[in-house]
VMD Tcl script that builds the backbone (N, CA, C; Angstrom):
set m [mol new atoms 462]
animate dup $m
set s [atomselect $m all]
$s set {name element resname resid chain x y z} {
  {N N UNK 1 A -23.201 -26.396 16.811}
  {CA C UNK 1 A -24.476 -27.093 16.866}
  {C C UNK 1 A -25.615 -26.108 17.147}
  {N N UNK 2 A -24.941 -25.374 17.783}
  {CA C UNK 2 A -26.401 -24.452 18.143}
  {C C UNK 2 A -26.590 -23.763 16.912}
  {N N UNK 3 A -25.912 -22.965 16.262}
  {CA C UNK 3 A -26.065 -22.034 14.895}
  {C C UNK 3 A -27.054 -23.348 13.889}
  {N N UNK 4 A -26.635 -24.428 13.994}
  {CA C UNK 4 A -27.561 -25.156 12.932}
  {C C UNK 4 A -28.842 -25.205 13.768}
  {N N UNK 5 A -29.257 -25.542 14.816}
  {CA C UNK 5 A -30.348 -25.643 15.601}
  {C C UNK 5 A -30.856 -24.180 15.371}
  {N N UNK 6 A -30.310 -23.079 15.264}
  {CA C UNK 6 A -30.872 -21.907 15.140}
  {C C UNK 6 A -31.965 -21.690 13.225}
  {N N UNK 7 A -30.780 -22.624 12.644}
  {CA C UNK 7 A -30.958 -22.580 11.274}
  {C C UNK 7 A -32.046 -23.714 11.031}
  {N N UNK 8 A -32.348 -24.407 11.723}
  {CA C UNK 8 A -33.459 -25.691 11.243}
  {C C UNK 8 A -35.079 -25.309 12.066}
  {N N UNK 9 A -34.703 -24.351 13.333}
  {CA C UNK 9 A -36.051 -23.560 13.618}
  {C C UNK 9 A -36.487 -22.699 12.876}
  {N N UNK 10 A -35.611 -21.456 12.219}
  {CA C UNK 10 A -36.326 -20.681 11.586}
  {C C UNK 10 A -36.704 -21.586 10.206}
  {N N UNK 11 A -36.079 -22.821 9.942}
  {CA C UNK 11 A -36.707 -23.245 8.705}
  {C C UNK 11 A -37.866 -23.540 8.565}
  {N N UNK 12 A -38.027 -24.069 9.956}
  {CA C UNK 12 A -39.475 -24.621 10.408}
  {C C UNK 12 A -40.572 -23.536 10.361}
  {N N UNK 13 A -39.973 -22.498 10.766}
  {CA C UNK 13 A -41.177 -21.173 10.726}
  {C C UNK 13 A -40.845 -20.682 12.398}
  {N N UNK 14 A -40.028 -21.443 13.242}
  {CA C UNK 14 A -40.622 -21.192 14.375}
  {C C UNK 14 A -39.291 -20.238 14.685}
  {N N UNK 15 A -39.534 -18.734 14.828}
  {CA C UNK 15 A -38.457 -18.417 15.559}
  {C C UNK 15 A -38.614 -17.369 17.135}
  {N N UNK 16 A -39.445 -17.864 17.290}
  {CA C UNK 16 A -39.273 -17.844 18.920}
  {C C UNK 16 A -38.701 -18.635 19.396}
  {N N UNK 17 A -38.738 -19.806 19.252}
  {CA C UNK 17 A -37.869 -20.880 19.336}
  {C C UNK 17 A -36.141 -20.706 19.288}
  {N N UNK 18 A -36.486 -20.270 17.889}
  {CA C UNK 18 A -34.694 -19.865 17.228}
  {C C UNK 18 A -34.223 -18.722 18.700}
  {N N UNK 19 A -34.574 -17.699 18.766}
  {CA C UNK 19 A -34.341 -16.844 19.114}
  {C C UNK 19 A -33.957 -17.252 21.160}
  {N N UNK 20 A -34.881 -18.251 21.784}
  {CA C UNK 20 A -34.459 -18.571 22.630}
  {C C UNK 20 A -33.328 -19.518 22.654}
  {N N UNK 21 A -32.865 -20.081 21.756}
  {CA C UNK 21 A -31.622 -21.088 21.541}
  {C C UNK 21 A -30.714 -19.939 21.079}
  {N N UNK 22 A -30.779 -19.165 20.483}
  {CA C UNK 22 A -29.961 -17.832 20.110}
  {C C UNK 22 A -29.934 -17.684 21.526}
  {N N UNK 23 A -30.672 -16.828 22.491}
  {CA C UNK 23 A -30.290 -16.597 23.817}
  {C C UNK 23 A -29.323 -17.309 24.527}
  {N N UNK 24 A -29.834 -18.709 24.335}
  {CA C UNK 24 A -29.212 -19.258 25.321}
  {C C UNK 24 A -27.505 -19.718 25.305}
  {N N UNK 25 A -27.115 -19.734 23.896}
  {CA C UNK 25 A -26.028 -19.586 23.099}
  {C C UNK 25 A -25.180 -18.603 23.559}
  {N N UNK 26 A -26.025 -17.536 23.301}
  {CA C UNK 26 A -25.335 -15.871 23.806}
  {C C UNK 26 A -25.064 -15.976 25.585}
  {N N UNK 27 A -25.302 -16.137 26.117}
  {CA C UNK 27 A -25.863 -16.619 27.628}
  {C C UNK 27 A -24.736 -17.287 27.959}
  {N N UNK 28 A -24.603 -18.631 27.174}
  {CA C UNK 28 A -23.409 -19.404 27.502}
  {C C UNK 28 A -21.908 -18.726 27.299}
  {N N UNK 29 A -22.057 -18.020 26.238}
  {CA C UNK 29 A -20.678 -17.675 25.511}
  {C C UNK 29 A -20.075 -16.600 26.379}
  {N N UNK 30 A -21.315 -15.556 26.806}
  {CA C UNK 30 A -20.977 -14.508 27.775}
  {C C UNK 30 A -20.479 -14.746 28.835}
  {N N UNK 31 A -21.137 -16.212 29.695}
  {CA C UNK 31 A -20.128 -16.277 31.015}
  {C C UNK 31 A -18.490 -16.469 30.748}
  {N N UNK 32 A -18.065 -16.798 29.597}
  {CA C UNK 32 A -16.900 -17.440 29.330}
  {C C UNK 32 A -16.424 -15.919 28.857}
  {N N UNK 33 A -16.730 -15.188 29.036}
  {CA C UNK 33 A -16.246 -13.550 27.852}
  {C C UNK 33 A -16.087 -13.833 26.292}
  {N N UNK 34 A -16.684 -14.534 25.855}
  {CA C UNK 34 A -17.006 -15.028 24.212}
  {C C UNK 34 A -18.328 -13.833 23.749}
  {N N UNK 35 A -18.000 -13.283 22.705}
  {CA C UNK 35 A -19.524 -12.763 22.361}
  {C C UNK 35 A -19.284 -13.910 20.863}
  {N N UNK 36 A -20.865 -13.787 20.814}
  {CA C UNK 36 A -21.365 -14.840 19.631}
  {C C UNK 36 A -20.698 -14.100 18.303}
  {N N UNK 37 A -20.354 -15.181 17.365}
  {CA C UNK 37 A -19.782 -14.660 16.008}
  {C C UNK 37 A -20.635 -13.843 15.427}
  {N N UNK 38 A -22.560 -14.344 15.521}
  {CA C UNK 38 A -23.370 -13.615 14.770}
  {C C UNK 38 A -24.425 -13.201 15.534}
  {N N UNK 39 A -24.930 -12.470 15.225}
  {CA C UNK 39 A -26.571 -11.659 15.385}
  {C C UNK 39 A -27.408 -12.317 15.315}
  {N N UNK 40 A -28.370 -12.528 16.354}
  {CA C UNK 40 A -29.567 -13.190 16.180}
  {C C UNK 40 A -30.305 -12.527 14.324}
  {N N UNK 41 A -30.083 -11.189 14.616}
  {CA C UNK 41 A -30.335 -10.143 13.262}
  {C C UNK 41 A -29.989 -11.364 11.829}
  {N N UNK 42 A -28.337 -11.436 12.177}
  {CA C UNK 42 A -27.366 -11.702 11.092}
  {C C UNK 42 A -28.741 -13.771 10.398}
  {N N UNK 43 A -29.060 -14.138 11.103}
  {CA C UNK 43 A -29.900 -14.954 10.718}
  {C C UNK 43 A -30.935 -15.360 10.298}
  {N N UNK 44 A -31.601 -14.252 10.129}
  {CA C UNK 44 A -32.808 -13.256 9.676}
  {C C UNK 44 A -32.297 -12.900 8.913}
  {N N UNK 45 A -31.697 -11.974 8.644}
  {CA C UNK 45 A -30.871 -11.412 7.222}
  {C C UNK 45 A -30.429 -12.074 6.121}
  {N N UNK 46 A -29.593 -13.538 7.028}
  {CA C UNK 46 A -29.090 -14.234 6.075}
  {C C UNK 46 A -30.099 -15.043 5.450}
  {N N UNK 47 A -31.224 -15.254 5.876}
  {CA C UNK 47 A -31.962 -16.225 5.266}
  {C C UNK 47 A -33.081 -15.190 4.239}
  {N N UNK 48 A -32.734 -14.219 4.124}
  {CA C UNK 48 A -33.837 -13.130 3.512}
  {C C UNK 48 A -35.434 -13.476 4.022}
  {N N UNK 49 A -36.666 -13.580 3.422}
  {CA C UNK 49 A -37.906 -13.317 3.459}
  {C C UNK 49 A -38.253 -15.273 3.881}
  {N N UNK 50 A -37.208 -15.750 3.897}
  {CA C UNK 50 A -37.242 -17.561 3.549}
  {C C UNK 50 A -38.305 -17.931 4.555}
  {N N UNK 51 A -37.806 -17.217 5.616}
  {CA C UNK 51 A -38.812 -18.003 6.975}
  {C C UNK 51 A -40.306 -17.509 6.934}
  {N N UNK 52 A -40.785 -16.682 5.918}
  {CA C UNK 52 A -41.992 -16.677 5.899}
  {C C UNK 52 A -42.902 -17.748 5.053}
  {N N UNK 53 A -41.705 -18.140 4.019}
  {CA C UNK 53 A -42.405 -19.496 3.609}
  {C C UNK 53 A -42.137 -20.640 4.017}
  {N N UNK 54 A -42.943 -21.065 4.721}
  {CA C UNK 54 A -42.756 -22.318 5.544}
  {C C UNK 54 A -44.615 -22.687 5.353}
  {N N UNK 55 A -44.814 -23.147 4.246}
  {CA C UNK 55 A -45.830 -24.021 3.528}
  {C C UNK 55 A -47.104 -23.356 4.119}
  {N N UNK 56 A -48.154 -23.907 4.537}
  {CA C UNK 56 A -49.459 -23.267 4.668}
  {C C UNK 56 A -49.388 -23.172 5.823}
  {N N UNK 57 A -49.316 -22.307 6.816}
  {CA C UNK 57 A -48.759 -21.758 8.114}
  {C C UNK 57 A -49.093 -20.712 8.437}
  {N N UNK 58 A -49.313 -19.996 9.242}
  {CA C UNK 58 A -48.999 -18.575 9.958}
  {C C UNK 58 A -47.377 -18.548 10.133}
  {N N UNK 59 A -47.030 -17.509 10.342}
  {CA C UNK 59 A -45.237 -18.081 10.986}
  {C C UNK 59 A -45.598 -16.991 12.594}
  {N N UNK 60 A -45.333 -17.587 13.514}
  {CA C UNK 60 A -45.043 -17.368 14.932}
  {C C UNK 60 A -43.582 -16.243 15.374}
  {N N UNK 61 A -43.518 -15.568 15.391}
  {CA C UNK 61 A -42.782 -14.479 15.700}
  {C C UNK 61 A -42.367 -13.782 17.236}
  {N N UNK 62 A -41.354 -13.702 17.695}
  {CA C UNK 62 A -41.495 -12.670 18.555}
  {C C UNK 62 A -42.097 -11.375 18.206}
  {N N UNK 63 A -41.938 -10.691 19.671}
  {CA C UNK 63 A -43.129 -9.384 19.817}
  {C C UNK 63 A -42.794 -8.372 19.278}
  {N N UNK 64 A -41.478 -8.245 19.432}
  {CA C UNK 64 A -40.608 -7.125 18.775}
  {C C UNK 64 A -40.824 -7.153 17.106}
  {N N UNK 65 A -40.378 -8.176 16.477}
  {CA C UNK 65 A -40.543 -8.636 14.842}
  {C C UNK 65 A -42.242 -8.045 14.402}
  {N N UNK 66 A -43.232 -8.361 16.226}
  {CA C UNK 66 A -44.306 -8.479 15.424}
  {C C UNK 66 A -44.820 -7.025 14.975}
  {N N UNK 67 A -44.586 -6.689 16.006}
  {CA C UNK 67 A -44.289 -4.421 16.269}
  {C C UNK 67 A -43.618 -4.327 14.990}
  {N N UNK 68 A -42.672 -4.453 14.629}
  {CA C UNK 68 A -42.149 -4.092 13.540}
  {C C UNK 68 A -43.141 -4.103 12.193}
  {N N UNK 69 A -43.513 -5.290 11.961}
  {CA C UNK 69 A -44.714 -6.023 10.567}
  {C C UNK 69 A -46.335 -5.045 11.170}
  {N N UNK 70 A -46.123 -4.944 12.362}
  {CA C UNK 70 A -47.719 -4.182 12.763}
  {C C UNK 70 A -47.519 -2.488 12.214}
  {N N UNK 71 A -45.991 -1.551 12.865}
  {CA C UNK 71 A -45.889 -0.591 12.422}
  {C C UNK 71 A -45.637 -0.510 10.524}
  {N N UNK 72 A -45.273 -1.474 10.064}
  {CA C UNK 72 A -44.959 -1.252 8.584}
  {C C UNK 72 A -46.568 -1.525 8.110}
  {N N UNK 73 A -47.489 -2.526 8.657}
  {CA C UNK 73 A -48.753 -2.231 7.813}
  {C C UNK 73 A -49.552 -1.294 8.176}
  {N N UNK 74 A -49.584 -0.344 9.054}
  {CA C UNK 74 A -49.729 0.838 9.655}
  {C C UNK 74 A -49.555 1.658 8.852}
  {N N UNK 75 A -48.365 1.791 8.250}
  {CA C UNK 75 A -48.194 3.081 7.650}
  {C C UNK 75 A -48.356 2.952 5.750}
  {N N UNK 76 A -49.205 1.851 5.311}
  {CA C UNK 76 A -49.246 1.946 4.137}
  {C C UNK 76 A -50.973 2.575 3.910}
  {N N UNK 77 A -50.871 3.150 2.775}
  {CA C UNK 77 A -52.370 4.537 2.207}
  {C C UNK 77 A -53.394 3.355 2.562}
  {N N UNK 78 A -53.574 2.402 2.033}
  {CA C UNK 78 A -54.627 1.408 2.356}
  {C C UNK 78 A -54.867 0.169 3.955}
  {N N UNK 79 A -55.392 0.725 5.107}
  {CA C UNK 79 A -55.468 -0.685 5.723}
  {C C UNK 79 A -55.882 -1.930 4.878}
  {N N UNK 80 A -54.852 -2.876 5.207}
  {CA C UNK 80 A -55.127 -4.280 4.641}
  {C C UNK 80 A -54.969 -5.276 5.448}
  {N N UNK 81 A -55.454 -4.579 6.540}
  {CA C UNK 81 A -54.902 -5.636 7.706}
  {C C UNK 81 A -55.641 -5.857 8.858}
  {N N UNK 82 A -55.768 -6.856 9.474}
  {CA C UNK 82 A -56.875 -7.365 10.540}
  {C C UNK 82 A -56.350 -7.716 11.212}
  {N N UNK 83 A -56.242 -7.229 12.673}
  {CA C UNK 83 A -55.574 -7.455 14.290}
  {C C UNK 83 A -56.426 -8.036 15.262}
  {N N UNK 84 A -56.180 -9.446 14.959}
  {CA C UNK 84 A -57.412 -10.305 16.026}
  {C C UNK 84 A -56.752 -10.555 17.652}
  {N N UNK 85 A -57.247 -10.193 18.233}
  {CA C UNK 85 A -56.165 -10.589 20.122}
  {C C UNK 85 A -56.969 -11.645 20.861}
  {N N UNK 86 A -56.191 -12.656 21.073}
  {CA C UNK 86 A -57.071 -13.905 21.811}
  {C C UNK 86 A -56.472 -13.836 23.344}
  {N N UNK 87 A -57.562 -13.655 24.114}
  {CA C UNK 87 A -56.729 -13.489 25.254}
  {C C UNK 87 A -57.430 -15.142 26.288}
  {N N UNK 88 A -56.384 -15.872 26.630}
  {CA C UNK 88 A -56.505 -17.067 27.213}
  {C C UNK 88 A -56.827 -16.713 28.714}
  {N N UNK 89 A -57.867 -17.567 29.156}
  {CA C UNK 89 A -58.503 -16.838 30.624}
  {C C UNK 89 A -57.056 -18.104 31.540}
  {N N UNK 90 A -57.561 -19.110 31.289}
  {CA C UNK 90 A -56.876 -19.982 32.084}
  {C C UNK 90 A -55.753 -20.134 32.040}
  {N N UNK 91 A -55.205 -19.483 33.077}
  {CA C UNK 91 A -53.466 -19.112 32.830}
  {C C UNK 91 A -52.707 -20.470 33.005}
  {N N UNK 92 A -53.213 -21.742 32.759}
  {CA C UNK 92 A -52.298 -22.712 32.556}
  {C C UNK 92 A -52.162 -23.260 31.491}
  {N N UNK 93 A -52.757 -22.497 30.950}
  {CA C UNK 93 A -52.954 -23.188 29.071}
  {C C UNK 93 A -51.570 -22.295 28.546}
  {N N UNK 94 A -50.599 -23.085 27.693}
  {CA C UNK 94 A -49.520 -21.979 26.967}
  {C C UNK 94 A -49.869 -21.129 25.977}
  {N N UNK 95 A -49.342 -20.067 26.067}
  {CA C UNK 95 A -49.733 -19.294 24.941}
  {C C UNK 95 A -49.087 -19.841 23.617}
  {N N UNK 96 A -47.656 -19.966 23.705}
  {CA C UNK 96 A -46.520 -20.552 22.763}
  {C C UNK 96 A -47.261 -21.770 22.252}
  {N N UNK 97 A -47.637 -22.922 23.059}
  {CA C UNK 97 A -48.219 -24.118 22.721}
  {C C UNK 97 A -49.309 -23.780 21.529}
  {N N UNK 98 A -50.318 -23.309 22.345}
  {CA C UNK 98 A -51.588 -22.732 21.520}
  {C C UNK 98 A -51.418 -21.802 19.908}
  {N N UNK 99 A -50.071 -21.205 20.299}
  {CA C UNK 99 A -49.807 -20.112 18.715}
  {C C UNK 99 A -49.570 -21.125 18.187}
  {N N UNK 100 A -48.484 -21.538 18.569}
  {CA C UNK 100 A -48.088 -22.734 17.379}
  {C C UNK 100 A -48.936 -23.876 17.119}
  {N N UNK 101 A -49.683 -23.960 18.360}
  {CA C UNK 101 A -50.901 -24.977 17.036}
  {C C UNK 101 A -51.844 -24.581 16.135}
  {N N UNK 102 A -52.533 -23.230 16.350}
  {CA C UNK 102 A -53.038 -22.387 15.833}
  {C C UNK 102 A -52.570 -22.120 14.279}
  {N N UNK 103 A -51.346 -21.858 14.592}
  {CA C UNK 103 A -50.333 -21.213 13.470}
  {C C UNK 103 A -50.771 -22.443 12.335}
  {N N UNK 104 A -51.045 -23.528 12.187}
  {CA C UNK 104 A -50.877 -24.494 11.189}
  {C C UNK 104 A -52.621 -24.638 10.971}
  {N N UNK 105 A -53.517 -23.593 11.556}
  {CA C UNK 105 A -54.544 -23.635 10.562}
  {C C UNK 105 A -54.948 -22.758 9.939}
  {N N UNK 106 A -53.658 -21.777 10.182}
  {CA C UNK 106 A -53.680 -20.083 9.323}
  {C C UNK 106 A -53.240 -20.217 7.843}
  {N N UNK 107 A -53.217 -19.421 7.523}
  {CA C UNK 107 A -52.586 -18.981 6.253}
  {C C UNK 107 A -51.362 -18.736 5.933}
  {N N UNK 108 A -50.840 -18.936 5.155}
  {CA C UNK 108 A -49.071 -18.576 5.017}
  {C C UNK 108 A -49.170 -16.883 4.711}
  {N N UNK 109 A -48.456 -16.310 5.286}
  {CA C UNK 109 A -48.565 -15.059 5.197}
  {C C UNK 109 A -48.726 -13.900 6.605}
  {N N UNK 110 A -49.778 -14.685 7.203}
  {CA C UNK 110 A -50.481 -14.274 8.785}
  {C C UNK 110 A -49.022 -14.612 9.340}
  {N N UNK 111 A -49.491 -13.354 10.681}
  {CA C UNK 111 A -48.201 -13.388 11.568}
  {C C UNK 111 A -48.995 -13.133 12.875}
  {N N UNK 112 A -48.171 -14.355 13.951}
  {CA C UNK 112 A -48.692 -14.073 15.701}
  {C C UNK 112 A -47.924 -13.858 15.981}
  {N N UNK 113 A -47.803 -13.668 16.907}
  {CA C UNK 113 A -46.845 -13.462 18.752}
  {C C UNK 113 A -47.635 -14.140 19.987}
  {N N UNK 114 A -47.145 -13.916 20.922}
  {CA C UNK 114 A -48.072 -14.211 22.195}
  {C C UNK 114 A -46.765 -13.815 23.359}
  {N N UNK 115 A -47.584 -13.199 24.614}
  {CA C UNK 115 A -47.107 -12.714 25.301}
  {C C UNK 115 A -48.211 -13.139 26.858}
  {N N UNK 116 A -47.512 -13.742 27.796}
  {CA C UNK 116 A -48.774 -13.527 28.897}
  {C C UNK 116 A -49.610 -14.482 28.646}
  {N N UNK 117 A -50.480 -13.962 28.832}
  {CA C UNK 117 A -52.074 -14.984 28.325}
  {C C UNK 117 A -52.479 -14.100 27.101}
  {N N UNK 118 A -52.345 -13.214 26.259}
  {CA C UNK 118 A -52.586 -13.053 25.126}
  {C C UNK 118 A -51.749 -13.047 23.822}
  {N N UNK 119 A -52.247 -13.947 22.397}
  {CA C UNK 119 A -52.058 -14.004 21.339}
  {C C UNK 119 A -52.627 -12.935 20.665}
  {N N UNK 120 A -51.804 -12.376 19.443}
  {CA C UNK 120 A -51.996 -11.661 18.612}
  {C C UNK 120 A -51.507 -11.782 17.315}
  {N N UNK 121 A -52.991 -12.160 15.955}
  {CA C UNK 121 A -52.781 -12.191 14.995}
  {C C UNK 121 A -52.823 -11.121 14.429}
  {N N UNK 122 A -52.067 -11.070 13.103}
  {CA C UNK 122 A -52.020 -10.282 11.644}
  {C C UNK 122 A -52.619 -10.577 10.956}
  {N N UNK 123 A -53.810 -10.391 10.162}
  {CA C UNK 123 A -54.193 -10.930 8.895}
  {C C UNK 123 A -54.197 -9.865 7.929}
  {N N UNK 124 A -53.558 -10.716 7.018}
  {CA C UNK 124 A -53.566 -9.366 5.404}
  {C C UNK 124 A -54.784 -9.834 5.252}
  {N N UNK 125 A -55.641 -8.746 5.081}
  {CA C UNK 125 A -56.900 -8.818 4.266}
  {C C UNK 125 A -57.598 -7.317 4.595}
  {N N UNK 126 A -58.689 -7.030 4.292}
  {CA C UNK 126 A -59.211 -6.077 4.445}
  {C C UNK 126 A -59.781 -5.745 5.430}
  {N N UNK 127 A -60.244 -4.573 6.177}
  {CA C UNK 127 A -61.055 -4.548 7.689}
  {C C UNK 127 A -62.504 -5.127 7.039}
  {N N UNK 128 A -63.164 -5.201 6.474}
  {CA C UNK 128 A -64.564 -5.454 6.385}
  {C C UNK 128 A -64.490 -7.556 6.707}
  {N N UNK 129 A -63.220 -8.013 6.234}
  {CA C UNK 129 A -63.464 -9.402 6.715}
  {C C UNK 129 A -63.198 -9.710 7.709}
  {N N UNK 130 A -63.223 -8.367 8.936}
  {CA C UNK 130 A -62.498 -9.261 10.659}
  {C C UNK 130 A -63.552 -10.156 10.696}
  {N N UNK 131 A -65.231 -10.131 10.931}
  {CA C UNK 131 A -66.179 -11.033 11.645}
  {C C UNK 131 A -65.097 -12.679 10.813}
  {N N UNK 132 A -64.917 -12.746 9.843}
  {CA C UNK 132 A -64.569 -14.146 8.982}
  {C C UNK 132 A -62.894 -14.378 9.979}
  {N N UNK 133 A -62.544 -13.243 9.955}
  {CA C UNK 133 A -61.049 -13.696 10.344}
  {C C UNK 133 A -61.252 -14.165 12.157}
  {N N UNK 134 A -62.020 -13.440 12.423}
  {CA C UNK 134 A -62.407 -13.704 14.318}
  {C C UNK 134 A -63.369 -15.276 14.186}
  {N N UNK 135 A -64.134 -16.184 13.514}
  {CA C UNK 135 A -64.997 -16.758 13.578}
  {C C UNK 135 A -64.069 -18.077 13.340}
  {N N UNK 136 A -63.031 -17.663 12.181}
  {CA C UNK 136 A -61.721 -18.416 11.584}
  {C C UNK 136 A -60.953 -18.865 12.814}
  {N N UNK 137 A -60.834 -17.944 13.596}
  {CA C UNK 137 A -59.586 -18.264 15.099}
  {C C UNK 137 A -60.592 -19.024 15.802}
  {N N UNK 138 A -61.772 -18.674 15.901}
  {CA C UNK 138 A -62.910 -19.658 16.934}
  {C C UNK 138 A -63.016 -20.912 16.827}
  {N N UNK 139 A -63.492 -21.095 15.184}
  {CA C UNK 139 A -63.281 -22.298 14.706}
  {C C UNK 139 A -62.011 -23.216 15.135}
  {N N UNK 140 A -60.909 -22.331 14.926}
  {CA C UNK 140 A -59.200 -23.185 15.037}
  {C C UNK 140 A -59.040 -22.921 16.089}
  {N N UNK 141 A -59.247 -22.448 17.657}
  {CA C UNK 141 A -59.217 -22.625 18.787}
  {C C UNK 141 A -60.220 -24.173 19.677}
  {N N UNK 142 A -61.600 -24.013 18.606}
  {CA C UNK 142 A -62.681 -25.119 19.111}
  {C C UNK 142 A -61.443 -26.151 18.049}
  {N N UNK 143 A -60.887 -26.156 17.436}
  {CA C UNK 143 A -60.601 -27.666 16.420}
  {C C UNK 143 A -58.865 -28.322 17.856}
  {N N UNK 144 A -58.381 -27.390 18.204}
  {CA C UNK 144 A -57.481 -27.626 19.128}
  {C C UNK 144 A -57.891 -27.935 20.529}
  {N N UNK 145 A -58.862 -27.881 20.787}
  {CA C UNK 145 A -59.613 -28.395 22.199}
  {C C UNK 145 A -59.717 -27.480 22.966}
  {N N UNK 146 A -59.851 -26.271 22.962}
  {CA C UNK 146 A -59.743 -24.990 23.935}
  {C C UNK 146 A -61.731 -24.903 23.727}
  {N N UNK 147 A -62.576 -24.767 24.732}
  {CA C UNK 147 A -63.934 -24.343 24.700}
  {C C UNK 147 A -64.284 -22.758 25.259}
  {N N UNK 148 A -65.229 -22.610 24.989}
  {CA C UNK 148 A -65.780 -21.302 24.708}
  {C C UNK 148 A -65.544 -20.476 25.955}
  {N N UNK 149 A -65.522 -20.089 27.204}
  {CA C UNK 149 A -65.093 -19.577 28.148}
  {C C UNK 149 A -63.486 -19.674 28.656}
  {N N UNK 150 A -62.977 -20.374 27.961}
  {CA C UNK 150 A -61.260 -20.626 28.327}
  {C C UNK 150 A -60.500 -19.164 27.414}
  {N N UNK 151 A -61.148 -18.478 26.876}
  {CA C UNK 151 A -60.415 -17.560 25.896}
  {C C UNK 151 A -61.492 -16.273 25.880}
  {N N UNK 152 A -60.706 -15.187 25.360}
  {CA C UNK 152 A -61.882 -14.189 25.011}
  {C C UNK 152 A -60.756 -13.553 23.586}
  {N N UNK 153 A -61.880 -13.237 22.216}
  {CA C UNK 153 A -61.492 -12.617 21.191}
  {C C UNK 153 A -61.821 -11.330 21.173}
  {N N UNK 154 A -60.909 -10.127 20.664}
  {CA C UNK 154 A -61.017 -8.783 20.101}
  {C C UNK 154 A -60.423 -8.155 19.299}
}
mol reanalyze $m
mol bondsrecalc $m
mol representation Tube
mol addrep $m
């Protein structure tokens, strides 16, 4: 049950999610001296590029995945990429909550994380459109009920 619960989050887009039910799986199996049949990896792999299409979305990522997609657009001849950081003042607001509502007024393609009180988007696009891509998160932070001093953008 859990391997399908692992398999119907990343369908969703959400695998932070996946990845803590992956934990907790691994977690269980270990007190018993069981290691898990598969790799959190092996589910990612198996599903190839799938979990990035999950319809008009951002997809929500752990931090590690996101390091990974940040160092690979890093190292291509052209920046095409825009790194917006929302940092939430009021530490009772979720970050997780907030990505993932966020996430569904992005673009399919865009990739977050969140860690702490700060979120961090990806946007493929060019550096000359951050003011559009920063004004874009303002907008979809004011449309989720968060107001203007609860957050700071950079």
């Amino acid at each position: 049950m859990y391997y399908k619960a692992i398999e119907v989050l990343l369908k969703k887009g959400d695998i932070t999610r996946a990845k803590r039910v992956y934990d907790k799986l691994s977690s269980h199996l270990m007190e018993i001296g069981i290691k898990p049949r598969l790799k959190f990896d092996d589910f990612l792999s198996k599903r190839g590029s799938e979990f990035m299409l999950n319809g008009n979305k951002a997809v929500v990522v752990d931090e590690k995945l996101f390091e990974s997609f940040l160092f690979l657009e890093s190292r291509r001849r052209e920046k095409s990429f825009v790194l917006v950081e929302v940092k939430l003042m009021n530490k009772s607001i979720s970050t997780e909550d907030v990505s993932q509502r966020v996430a569904s007024h992005l673009r399919k393609g865009d990739v977050m994380t969140f860690s702490g009180e700060t979120i961090r988007i990806l946007f493929h696009c060019p550096e000359q459109r951050r003011p559009t891509m920063e004004k874009r998160v303002v907008n979809t932070l004011e449309k989720i009920g968060l107001k203007k001093g609860q957050y700071e953008i950079s």
